[in-house]
C-alpha angles and dihedrals in degrees: 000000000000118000095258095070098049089059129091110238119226119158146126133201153153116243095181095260104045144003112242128195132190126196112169135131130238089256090051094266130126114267120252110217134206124217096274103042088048073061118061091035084070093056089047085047093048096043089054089044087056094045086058103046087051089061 
């Protein structure tokens, strides 16, 4: 199994036409977030809001 798919996905961007989040673990389940993690997910989430709203 390549490295990519023993690792959890979490990740938020802006492709131009959309904003797209993942959050899976590394067994195909959703990810389940801390506190700090929740976190700066919203910051990744509200920069890409803001990116969006700009274009």
């Amino acid at each position: 199994m390549s490295d990519i798919l023993k690792k959890d996905r979490l990740d938020v961007w802006y492709d131009g036409s959309a904003i797209c989040i993942i959050a899976v673990a590394a067994n195909g389940d959703p990810l389940d977030l801390g506190e700090d993690e929740a976190d700066e997910l919203l910051r990744k989430l509200q920069a890409c809001i803001a990116q969006a709203k700009a274009d």
